[in-house]
C-alpha positions in Angstrom: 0.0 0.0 0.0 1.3 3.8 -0.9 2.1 6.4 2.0 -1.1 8.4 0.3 -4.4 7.0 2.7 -7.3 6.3 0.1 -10.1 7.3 1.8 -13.7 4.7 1.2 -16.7 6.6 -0.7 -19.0 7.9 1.1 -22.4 7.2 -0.4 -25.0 9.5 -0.3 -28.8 8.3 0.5 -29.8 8.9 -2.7 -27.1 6.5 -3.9 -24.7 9.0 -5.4 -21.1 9.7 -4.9 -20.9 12.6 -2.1 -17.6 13.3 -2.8 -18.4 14.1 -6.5 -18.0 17.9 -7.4 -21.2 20.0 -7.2 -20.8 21.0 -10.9 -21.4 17.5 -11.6 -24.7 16.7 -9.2 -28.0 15.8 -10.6 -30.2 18.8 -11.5 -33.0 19.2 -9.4 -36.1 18.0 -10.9 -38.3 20.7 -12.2 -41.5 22.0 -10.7 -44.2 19.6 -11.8 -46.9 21.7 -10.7 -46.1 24.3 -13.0 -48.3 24.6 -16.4 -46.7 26.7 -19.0 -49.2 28.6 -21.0 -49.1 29.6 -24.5 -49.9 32.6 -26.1 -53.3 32.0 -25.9 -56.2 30.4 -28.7 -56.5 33.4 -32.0 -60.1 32.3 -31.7 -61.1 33.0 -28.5 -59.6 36.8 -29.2 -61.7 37.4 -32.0 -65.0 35.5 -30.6 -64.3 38.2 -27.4 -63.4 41.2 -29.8 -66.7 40.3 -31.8 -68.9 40.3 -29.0 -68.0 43.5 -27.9 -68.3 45.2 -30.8 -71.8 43.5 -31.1 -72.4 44.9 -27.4 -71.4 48.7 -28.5 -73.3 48.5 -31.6 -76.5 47.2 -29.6 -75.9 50.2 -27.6 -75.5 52.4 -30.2 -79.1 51.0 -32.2 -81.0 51.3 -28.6 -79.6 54.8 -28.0 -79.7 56.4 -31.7 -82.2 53.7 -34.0 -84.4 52.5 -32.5 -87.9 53.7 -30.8 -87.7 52.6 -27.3 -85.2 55.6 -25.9 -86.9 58.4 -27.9 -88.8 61.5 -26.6 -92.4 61.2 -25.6 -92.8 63.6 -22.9 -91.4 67.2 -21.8 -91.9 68.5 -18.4 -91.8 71.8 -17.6 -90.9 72.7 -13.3 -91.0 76.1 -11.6 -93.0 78.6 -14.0 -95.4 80.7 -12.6 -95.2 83.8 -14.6 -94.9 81.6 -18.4 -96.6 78.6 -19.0 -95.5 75.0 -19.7 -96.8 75.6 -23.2 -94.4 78.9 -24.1 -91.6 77.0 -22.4 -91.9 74.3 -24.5 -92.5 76.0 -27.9 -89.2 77.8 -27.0 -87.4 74.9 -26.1 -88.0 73.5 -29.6 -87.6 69.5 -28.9 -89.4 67.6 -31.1 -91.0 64.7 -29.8 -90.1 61.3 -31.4 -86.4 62.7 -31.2 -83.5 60.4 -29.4 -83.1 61.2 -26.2 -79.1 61.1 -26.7 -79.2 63.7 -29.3 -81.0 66.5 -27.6 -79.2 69.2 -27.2 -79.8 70.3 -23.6 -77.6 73.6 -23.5 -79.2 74.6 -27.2 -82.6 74.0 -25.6 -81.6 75.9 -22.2 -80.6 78.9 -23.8 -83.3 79.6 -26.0 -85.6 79.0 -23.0 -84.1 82.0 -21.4 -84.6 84.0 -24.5 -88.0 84.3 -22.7 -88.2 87.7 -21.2 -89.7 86.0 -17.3 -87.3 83.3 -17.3 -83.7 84.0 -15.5 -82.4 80.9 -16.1 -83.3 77.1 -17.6 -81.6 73.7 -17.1 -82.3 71.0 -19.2 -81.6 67.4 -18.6 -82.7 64.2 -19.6 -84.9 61.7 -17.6 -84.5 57.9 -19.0 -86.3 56.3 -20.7 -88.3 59.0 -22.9 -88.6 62.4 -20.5 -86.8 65.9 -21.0 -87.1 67.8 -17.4 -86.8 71.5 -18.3 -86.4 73.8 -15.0 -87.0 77.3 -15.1 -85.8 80.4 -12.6 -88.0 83.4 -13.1 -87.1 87.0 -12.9 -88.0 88.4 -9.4 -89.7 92.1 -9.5 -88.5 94.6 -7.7 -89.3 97.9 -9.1 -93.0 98.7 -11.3 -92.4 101.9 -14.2 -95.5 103.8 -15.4 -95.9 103.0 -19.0 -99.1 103.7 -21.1 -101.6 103.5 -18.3 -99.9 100.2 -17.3 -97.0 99.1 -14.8 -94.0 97.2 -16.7 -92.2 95.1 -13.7 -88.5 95.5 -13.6 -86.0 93.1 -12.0 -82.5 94.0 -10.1 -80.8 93.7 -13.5 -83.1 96.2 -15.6 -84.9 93.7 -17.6 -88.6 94.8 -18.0 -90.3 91.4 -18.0 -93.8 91.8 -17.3 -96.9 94.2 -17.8 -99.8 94.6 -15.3 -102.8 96.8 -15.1 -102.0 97.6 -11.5 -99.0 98.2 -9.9 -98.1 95.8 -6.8 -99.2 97.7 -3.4 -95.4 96.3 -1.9 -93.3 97.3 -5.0 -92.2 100.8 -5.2 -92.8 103.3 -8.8 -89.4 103.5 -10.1 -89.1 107.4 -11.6 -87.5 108.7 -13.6 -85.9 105.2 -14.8 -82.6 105.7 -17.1 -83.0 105.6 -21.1 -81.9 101.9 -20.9 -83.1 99.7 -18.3 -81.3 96.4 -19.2 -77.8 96.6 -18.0 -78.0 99.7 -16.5 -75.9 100.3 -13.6 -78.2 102.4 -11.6 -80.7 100.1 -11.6 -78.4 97.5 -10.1 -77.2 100.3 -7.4 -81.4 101.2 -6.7 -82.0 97.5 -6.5 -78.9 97.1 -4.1 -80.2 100.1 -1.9 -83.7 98.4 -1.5 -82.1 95.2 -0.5 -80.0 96.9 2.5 -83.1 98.8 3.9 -84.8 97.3 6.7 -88.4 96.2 6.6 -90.1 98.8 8.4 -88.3 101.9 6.2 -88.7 99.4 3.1 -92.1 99.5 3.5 -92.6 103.4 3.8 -91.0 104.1 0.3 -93.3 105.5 -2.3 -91.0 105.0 -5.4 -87.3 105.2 -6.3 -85.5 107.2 -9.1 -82.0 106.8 -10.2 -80.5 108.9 -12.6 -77.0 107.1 -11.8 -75.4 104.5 -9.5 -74.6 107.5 -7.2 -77.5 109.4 -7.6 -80.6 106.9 -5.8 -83.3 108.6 -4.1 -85.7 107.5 -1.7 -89.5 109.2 -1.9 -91.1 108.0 1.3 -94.6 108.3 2.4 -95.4 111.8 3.5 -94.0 114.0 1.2 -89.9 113.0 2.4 -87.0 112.8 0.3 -84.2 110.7 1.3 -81.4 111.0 -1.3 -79.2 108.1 -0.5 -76.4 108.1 -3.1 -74.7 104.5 -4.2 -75.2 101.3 -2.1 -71.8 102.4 0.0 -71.8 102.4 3.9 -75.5 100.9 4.4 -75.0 100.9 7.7 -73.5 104.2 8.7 -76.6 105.7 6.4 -79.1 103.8 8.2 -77.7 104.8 11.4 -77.8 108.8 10.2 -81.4 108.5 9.0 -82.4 107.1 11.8 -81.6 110.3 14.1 -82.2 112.9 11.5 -85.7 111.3 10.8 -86.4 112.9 14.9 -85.8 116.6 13.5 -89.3 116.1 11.1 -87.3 117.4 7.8 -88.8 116.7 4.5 -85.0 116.7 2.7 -82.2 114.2 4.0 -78.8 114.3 2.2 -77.2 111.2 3.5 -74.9 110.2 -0.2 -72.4 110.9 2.8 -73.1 110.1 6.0 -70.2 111.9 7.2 -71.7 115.2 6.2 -75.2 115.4 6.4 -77.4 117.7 5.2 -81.4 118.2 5.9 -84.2 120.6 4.6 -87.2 121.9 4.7 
């Protein structure tokens, strides 16, 4: 025997050489419960891309085509000065129409071409209903016109005629050439707004030849000129001691400076 010790084999369990080099062991079985897919059956992709578009145009023929999701109906909410008939005539939606296809801002707008009517919303009700809201004009002021009152709202718009003029609404004098628009309406409207209830309800009528200029007739033969619709409170505060000394003129444009007369 050689001076080099041979050393036995050591066997593993698994009946292999454990002295062999790891480069050279077994590879370890791969994972049978993995399933490798494919890139999936061309079939199924164009059975699932032809019922889609099947779906969308189904949709498309119920919405557009087809008589079940058309307009039958057209309800009118929160008139009292026009009637459901004039809203509707102005609206112009004909029935029969697809519901998808109406044109709710087109419709809204030329609703509001009514003179009464503020503002309109339009908006669909499924199946077959359009639900058209209107916000009238609110009166505030009532001008003399051919033996008739026109009533005037806080922007100048002249929206409706009566044979008698409110008994809570005050004559507005002396209006401005234009009403719509016109700043000193908006300024008179302002004023009336700020007044409390009890001097509100003493005022005969209201001129305004400008947005600085608003005057106050009250019952009684007094003249209140007020100015703009600045410093409400330190006017209301002024009038309300100079109203002891029994004038018939108060100056209060500035309540700094006050001036009565007569």
């Amino acid at each position: 025997m050689s001076a080099r010790q041979l050393r036995p084999a050591v066997t593993d369990p698994d009946g292999g050489n454990a002295d062999l080099p790891a480069s050279r062991s077994r590879p370890a079985p791969a994972d049978r419960g993995t399933v490798r897919t494919g890139h999936g059956d061309p079939w199924r992709r164009v059975f699932v891309g032809a019922l889609v578009l099947t779906i969308l145009a189904g949709a498309c023929w119920a919405l557009l085509g087809s008589s079940l999701l058309v307009v039958r109906h057209v309800e009118v909410t929160g008139n009292r000065l026009v009637t459901a008939a004039q809203v509707r005539r102005a609206a112009r939606i004909a029935a029969g129409a697809p519901l998808a296809t109406v044109n709710t801002g087109a419709a809204a707008r030329r609703v509001e071409e009514l003179a009464p009517v503020l503002s309109a919303t339009v908006r669909r009700s499924w199946p077959d209903t359009i639900v058209i809201t209107v916000r009238e004009r609110t009166p505030v002021f009532a001008v003399a016109a051919a033996g008739r009152y026109q009533l005037v709202d806080a922007h100048g718009v002249a929206f409706q005629w009566v044979s008698r003029k409110p008994a809570s609404m005050p004559l507005l004098t002396v209006p401005p050439a234009v009403l719509r628009g016109n700043p000193a309406i908006a300024a008179a409207a302002a004023v009336l707004r700020q007044l409390p209830r009890g001097l509100r309800a003493r005022i005969a009528s209201v001129s305004a030849a400008s947005a600085s200029t608003v005057t106050l007739h009250l019952t009684g033969g007094i003249t209140v000129l007020w100015g703009s619709a600045a410093r409400p409170a330190q006017k209301l505060a002024e009038l309300a001691m100079l109203l002891r000394t029994h004038a018939r003129y108060y100056d209060i444009s500035d309540p700094a400076t006050a001036v009565t007369a007569g």
